[in-house]
N, C-alpha and C positions, 0 to 999 in steps of 0.2 A: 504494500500500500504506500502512496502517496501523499505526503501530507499537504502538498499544493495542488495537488490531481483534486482532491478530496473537500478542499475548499472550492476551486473553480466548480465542483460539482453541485455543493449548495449554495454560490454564491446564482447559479443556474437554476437551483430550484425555489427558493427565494424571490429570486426577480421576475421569473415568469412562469411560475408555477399555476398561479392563476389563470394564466393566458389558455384558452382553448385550443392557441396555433402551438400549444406547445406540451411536449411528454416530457411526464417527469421523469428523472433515473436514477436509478438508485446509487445511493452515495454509498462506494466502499472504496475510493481513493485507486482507483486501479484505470490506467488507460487505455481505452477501447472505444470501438464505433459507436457505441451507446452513448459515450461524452462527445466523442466530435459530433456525431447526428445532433446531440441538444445544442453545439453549439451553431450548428451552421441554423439552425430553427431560431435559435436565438439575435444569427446576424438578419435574417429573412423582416422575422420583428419590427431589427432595427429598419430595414428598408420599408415597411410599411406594404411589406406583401402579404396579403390577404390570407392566401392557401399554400403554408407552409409545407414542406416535404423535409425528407432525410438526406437529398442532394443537392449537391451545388451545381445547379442549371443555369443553363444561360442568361435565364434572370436574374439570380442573383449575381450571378457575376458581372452583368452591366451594370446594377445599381449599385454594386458594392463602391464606396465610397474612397477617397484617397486618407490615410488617417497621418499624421505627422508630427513629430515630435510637441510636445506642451498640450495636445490635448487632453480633453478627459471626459468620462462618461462608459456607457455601455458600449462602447464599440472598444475602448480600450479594455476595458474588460480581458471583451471578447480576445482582443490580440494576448494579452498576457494569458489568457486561463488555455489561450492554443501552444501559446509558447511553451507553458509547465509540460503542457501532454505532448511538446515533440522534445522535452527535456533539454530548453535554453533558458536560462533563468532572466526572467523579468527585470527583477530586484523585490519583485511581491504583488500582488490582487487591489490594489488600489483606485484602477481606473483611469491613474494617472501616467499618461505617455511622458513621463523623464529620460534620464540619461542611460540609466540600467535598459529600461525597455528598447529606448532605441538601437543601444550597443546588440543586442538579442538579437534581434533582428536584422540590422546588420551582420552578425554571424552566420543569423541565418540564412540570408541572399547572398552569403561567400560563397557555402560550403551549399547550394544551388549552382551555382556556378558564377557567380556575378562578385569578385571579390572587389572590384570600384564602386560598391551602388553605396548610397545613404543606407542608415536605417529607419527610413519614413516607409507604410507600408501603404501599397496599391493593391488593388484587386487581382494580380496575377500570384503573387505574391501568399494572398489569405486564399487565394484556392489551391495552393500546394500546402497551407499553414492545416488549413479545416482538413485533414486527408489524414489514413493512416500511412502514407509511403514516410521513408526514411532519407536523408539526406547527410545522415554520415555513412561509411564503412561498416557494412555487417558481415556477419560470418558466413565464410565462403565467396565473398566478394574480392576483385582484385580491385587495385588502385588504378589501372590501365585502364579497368573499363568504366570507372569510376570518372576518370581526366574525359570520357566520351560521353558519358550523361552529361558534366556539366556543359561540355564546348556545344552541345547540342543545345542545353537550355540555354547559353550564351548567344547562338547564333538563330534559336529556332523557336523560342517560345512564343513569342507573339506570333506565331502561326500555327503551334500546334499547343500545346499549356508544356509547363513545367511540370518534369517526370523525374521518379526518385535520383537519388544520388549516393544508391546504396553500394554498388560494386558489383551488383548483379545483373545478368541480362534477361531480361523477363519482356511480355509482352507491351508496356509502355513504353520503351525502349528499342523493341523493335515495329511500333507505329511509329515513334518518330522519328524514326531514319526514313523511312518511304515519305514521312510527311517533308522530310529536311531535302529529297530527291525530289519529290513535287514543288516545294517551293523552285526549285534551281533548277526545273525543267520550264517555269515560269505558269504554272496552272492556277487559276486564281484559289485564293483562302478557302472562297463559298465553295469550291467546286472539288478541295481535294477529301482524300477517305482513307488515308493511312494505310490503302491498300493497292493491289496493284489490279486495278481496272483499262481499258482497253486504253483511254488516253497515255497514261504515266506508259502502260507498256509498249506502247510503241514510240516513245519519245527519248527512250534508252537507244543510245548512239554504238557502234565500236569505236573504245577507246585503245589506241596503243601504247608501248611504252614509249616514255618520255611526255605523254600528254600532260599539261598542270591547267587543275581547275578544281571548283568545289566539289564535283561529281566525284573527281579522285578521292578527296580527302574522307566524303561521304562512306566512300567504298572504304577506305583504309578503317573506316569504324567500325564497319560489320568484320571486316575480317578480324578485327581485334574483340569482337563480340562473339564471335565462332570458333574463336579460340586461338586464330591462326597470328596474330598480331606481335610474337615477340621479339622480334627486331625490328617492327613497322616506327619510321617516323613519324610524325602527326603532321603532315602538310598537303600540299596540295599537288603533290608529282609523282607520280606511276614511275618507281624508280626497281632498280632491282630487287631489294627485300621486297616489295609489295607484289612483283610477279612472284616470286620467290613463296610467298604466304599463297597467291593463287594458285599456283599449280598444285601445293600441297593440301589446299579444298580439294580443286578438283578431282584430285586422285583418291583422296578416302572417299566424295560421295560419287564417283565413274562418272565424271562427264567429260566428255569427250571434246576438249577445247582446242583452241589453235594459239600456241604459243604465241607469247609476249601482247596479247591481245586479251582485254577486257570488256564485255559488252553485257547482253542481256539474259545468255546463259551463266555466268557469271554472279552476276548483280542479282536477280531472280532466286539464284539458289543461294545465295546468303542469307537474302530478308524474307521469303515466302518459302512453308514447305515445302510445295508442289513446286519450286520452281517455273523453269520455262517448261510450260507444259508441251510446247510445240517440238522440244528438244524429241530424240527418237530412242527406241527403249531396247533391248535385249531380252526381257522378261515380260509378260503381261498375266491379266486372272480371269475369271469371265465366270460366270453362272450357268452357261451354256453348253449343254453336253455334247462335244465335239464328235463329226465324224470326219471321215477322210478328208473331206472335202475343204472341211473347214481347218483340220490341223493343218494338210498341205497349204492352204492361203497363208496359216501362220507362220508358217516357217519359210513361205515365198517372201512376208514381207517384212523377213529380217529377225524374227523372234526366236530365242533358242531356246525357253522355258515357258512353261503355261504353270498357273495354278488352279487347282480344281479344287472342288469340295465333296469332302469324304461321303458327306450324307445331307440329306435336306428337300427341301422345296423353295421354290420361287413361289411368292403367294402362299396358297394354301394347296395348290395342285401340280403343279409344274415342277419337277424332280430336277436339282441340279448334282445329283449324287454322281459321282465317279464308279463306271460300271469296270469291269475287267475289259471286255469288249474295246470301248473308248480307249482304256491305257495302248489298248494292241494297236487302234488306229494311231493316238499321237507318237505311240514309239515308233511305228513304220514308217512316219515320214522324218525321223531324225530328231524331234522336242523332247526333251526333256521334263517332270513333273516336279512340282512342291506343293505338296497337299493344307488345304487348309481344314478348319472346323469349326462352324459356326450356324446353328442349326437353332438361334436365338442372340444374346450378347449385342441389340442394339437400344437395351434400357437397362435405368439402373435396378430395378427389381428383378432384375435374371440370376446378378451374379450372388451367390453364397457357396459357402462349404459344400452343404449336401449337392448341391448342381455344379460345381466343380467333377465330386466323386462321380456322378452320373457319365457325364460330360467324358470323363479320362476312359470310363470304359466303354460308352458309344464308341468313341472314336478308335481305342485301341482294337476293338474288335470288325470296326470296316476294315481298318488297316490290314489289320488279318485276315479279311474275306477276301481285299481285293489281292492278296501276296508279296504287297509292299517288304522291301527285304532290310535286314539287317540294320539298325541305327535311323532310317529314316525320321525327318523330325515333319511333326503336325503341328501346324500352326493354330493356335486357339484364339478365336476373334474377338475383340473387346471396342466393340462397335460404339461406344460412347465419351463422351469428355467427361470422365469423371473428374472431381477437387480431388487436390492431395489425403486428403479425410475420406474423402468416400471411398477412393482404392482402398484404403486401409482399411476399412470395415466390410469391404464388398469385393474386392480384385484380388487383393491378396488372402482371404482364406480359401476363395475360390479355386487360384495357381497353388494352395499350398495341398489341401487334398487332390489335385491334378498329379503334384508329382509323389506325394504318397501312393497314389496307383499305382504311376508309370515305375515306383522302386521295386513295387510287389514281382516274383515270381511268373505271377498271369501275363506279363509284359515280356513273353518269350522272345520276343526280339530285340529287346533295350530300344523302343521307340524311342525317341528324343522329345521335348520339348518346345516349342516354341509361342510366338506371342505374336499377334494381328493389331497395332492401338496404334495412338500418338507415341509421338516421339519421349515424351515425360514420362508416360504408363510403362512404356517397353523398358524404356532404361532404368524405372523403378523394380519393376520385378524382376528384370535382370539382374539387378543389383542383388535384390534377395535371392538368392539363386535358384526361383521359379521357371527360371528359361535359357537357354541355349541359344537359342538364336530368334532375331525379332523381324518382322515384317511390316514394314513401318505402313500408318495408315495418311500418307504426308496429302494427299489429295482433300485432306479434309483441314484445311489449310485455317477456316475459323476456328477451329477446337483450340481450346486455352493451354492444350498439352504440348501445342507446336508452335504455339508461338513464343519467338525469343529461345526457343530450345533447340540443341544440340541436336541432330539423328544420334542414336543406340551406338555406342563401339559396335556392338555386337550384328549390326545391319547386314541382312542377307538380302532382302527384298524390299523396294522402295516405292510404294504406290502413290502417283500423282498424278494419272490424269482418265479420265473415262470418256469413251466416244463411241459410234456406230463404224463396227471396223464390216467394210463390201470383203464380196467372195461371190463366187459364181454363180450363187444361189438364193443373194439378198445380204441381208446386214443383221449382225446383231451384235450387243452390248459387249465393249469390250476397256479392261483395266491398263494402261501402260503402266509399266512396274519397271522400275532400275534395280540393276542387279552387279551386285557388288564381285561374284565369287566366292565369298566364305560359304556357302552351303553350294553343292550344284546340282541340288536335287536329285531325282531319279530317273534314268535311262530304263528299268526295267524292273519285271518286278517275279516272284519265283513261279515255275512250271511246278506241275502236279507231280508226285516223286515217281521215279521211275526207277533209278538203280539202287542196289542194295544200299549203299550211304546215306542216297536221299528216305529210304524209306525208313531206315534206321531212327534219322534224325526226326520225320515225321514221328515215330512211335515217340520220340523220349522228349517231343513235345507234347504229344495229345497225355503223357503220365502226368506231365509238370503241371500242365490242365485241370487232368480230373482230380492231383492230390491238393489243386488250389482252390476247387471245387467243392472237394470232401472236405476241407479246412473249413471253408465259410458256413458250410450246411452247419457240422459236429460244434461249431461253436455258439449256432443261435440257439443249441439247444442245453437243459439243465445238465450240468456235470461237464461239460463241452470244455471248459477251459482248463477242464482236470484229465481230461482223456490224451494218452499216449499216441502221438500220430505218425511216430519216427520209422516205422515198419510197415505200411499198408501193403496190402495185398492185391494185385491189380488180376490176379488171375481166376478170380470169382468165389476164392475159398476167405471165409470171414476172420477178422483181424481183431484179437480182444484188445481193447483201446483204455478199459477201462475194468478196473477188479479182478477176483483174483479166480479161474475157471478149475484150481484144484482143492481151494476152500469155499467149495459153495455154499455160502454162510448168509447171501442176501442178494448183492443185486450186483452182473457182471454187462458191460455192454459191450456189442459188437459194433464192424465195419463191415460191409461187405459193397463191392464190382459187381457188376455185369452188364451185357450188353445190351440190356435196357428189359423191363420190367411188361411188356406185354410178353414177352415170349418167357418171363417166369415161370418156372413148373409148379410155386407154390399156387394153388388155388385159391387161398384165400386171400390174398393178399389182389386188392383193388383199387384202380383208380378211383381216385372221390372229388377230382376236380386239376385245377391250374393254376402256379405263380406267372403273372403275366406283368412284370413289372415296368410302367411306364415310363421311357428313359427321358420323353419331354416335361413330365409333371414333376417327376420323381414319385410318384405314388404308385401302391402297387396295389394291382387288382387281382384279388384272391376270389374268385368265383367260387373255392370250397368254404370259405370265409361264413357265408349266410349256410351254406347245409349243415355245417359244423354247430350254428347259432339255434336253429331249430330242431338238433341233435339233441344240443342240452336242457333245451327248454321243454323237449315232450316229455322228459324223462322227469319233471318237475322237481327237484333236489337242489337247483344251484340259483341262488338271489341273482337278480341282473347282476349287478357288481362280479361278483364270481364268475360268470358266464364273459364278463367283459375280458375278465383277468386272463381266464384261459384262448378267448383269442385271441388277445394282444400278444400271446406266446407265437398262435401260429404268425400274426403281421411283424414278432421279431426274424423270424425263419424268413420273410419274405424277404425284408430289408438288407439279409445276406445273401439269399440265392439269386432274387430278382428274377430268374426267368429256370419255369421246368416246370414238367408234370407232379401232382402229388398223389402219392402210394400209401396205404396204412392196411396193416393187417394184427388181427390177434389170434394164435392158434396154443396149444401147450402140444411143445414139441415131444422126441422121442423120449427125451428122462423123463419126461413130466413134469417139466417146466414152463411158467407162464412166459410167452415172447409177446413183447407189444413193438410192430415195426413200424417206421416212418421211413418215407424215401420220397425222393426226386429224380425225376428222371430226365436229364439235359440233354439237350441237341446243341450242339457246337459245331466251330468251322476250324479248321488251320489249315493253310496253304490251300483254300477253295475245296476242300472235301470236309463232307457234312457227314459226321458220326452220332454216334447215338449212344448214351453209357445212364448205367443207371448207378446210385448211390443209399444203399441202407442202411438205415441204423436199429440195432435192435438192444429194446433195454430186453433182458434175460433175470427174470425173477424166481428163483432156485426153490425147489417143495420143500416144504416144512413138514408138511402131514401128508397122509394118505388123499389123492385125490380120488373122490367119487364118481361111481358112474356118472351121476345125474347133472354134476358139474362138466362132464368132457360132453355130454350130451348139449347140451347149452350153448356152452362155446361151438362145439361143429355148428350148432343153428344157428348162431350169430355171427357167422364168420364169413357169409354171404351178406351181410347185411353193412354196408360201406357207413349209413350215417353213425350208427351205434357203437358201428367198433370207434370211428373218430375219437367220439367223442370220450370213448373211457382210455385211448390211449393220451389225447391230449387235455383232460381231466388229470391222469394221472404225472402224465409231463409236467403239470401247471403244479398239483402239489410238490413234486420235486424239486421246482423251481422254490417254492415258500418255503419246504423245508431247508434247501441251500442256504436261505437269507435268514430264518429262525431259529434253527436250531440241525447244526450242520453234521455234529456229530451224530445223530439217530439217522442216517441216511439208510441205516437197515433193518430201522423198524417198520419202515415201510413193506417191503418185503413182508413180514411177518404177520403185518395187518392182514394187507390185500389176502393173503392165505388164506389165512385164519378167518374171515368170512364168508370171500366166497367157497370156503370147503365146509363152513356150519351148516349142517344139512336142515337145524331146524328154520332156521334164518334164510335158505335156499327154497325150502318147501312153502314158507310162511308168504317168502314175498316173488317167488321165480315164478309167476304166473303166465310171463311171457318171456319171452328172449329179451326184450327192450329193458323189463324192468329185471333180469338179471342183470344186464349191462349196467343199470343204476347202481345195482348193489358194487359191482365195482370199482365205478365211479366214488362213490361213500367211503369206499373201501380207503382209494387216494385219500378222502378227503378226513378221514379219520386222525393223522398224524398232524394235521396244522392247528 
């Protein structure tokens, strides 16, 4: 806190607190847009404007008054309580313009850049004063670029306003240099836009070396703003350090220039993303799913990479997904591919955590469909200008479960990473090391993340310009993109295996699959993260993962393979429904979900709450499998032992063949007592019956799950329970009137131990 902050703030609610053109704010001595808003409502006042606002518009800044040393009043106020909050000391809040105020303020139009001015203050002046920009040296800023903010406010303010003077090069800084080119292309005041519109661009000249003029010196700022400036003089002659600094642009961002020669490919790509968009490209991207016709036009006119996209639509119908097909056509005519992903990412409610996670395995898994090889990198698109605050709450947890996937096992080919955004976004998660390589989105030239900024170190692909590219057949939508070299995409992508190696390699990836598979299932479920997974068995014979199968003392669970679960020889064991997990919503849709629900409910034993609890178990299983058939079976096997089975039976792809594996789990609940006839009778009748068995396997799941969280040690009392009633023949004969509400008793049985 502030203790002059904190005054100017009640000497602000004091004086015009009553006033209706005016919000009060709360006084806690700390400098922020809340005090400068009150003050500028406060100069507004003094001008006798009506309908006050929070900015300083043009209005105000016409009437704003010339204010001069020996006055006093509310307008002095105002200058001192602005002075406290950009930290030049006044001499105090008195209202009175003396020597201390004026010294202030002269310091303050030094270190603007104007170190000859008085300290009397004008209305240019109080609208850099009313602002939160900075006009000393802050961190991370250099003093180089610092000597060009001010020569800029020196020579260019009353044309464009006075802009920080902080050492950094940000988007004020880089409109006033095209404003600083406008003026000295001679464009009137009214007419220019800090941007580069068809006048200003075509009124860029070729400059050569040895040319001197202001356009030079202009230039020599941006280069020193892009980093390139550290032997640049500060004058007005195109001398050797300053071709020197240009050719070493041109080369990190590939543009193709003509030595010792300065013009509008040049000038263009220092202050505008997109540069000269007329320049010619080596890379472009398109939404349009290419055939022969149209890869050969692209490689007739000069292109040597295309980007596609993995998966998606145009609209809501029109598919621009990358087929196999298509790769076969752009690879036969010589193009090259760099695959993108963006199948959403052009608002800010797309991006979080869980649609990161989604997102990494959509994509890893086209990539695998279409046989993309070894290392390949996806570019992940981030279609919006997010604040530095929003990425951080939104971009980066997004990118960071992205490469929590791509670390996982499932990422049999070490896909790579990369990043679709502005130039700020790419080089921020780059930095965090969510990316590998960026694909800058530079065609989007107003986004606040490109202007004044750097392209990525890390730049592979450079999007700036979009048009209707002709071919023999018509036109359609196309990206020019510059391309750097550091990635060179893909030439080709893997054939179906045919020789012993390749099919080798195929097997000991579809393993690394199915054990990343059996991972996700065995852990949504109770005891999952206590189960032994270091030995599975792919050959269809079952894996104990868990307990002890020579002390059968309660409760042992299995693994078991195979090659998918219709062709089961066990009979009773049925499909009862589908995980259909939507990869665009992230939710998932469990069609066994609702039969499971009315399983329980016929069976009248379990309060809704309960009935919730045990399907939330199976929507956990969902959230890890995401997509397969689901299986449940209950039989007492050949010991006479209770098996209650769960499975999933998945279809996957690798290298474009489509297999089929099934995945069981069996909890294995060991006799205690003699089982009864009238008990093995029951089960055979219920063991055709899909809703009922459900529900007493995933009844008994769900107590499993309670008893893990309550009381973890009796995990084999369980066991002892479920026995122990459903083998009480009195308790069997009393309430077994049907197969359904035997099933209940089992159910009870679970529910016995919580």
């Amino acid at each position: 806190m502030d203790a002059m902050v904190l005054a100017t703030q009640k000497w602000l609610n004091s004086t015009y607190g009553n006033d209706k053109r005016f919000n009060r704010i709360t006084e806690d001595g700390l400098t922020g847009w809340n005090t400068i808003y009150a003050l500028r409502r406060a100069l507004q006042i003094e001008e006798n404007i009506t309908e006050t606002s929070n900015n300083f518009g043009d209005k105000t800044y016409s009437l704003c008054p010339n204010i001069n040393q020996g006055a006093t009043g509310n307008l002095v106020y105002i200058v001192q309580g602005g002075l406290w909050c950009k930290g030049y000391n006044p001499g105090g809040l008195d209202g009175i313009y003396g020597n201390a105020t004026y010294t202030a303020v002269k310091k303050l139009k030094s270190d603007m850049g104007f170190p000859t001015a008085s300290g009397n203050m004008n209305k240019d002046i109080m609208r850099g004063l009313l602002d939160m920009n900075a006009f000393t040296l802050l961190r991370n800023g250099t003093d180089k670029i610092r000597s060009v903010q001010q020569a800029i406010n020196y020579d260019y303010y009353d044309y464009y306003r006075i802009v920080p003077c902080d050492g950094l090069y940000g988007r004020e800084l880089n409109k006033a240099l095209i404003y600083a080119l406008q003026k000295e292309f001679g464009i009137p005041k009214a007419s220019a836009t800090g941007t580069f519109g068809p006048t200003t661009t075509s009124s860029i000249k070729e400059y050569s070396k040895g040319t001197s003029n202001k356009i030079i010196k202009i230039v020599k700022y941006a280069l020193i703003c892009n980093g390139y400036g550290e032997n640049i003089t500060l004058n007005n002659t195109y001398d050797d350090a300053m071709e020197n600094a240009i050719e070493q642009f041109a080369s990190f961002y590939s543009l193709n220039r003509t030595a010792n020669v300065c013009g509008k490919l040049i000038i263009m790509g220092l202050l505008s993303s997109s540069g000269d968009t007329s320049r010619s490209a080596k890379a472009c991207d398109c939404a349009t799913i290419l055939d022969f016709d149209k890869a050969l036009a692209l490689k007739n006119a000069g292109y040597t990479h295309v980007g596609r996209y993995l998966t998606g639509t145009v609209g809501s119908t029109t598919s621009k997904a990358l087929t196999r097909a298509e790769l076969n056509e752009i690879f036969r005519v010589g193009l090259r591919v760099f695959t993108i992903y963006q199948d959403g990412g052009a608002s800010s409610t797309y991006f979080n955590a869980n649609q990161g996670k989604i997102d990494a395995e959509k994509a890893v898994a086209a990539a695998n469909n279409l046989g993309f090889k070894e290392k390949t990198i996806i570019y992940f698109a981030v279609d919006y200008d997010f604040t530095y605050d929003q990425m951080l709450k939104k971009v980066v947890p997004y990118f960071k479960e992205i490469k929590k996937y791509f670390a996982r096992s499932i990422n049999m080919k070490n896909f790579r990473i990369g990043i679709y955004a502005s130039r700020y976004i790419c080089t921020c998660i780059s930095n965090y090391g969510y990316a590998s390589s960026s694909f800058v989105a530079d065609m989007s030239r107003g986004y606040s993340g490109n202007l004044g900024y750097k392209i990525p170190n890390n730049w592979a692909f450079d999007q700036f310009n979009e048009y209707k590219f002709s071919y023999i057949n018509g036109t359609f939508d196309l990206d020019k993109v510059a391309y750097s070299g550091r990635y060179t995409g893909e030439g080709a992508i893997n054939a179906l295996p045919n020789t012993f190696e390749e099919v080798l390699d195929f097997i000991t990836k579809k393993r690394k699959l199915q054990r990343s598979r059996a991972i996700d299932f065995v852990n949504s479920l109770p005891l999952g993260s206590s189960a032994d997974l270091s030995n599975i068995n792919f050959d269809g014979k079952r894996t104990l993962i868990y307990g002890n199968s020579f002390k059968p003392d309660g409760l042992c669970i299995w693994l078991q393979f195979n090659s998918g679960f219709e062709s089961d020889s066990s009979k009773f064991l049925k499909k009862v429904g589908a995980i259909n997990f939507d990869l665009e919503s992230g939710k998932g849709s469990i069609n066994w979900q609702d039969n499971l629900q009315d399983a329980l409910q016929s069976l009248n034993i379990f309060s809704s709450q309960r009935m919730n609890d045990i399907t939330a178990l199976a929507s956990k299983t969902a959230v890890e499998v995401k997509n397969g058939d689901v299986y449940t079976g209950l039989t007492l096997n050949l010991s006479g032992n209770l098996e209650l089975q769960y499975g999933i039976e998945f279809k996957e792809i690798i290298d474009d063949t489509t297999f089929t594996f099934g995945v069981k789990v069996i909890y294995e609940f060991y006799k205690l007592k003699n089982t009864n006839s009238f008990v093995a009778e029951r089960i055979t009748e219920i063991q055709t019956q899909p809703g009922p068995v459900t529900a007493v396997i995933m009844a008994t799941l769900g107590a499993l799950d309670d008893l893990l969280n309550e009381a973890p040690d009796y995990i084999g009392n369980l066991s002892t329970v479920i026995i122990d009633v459903f083998t009480d023949e009195t308790v069997v004969e009393t309430l077994a009137v049907s197969a359904t509400i035997f099933i209940g008793i089992l159910c009870l049985a679970a529910m016995c131990i919580i």
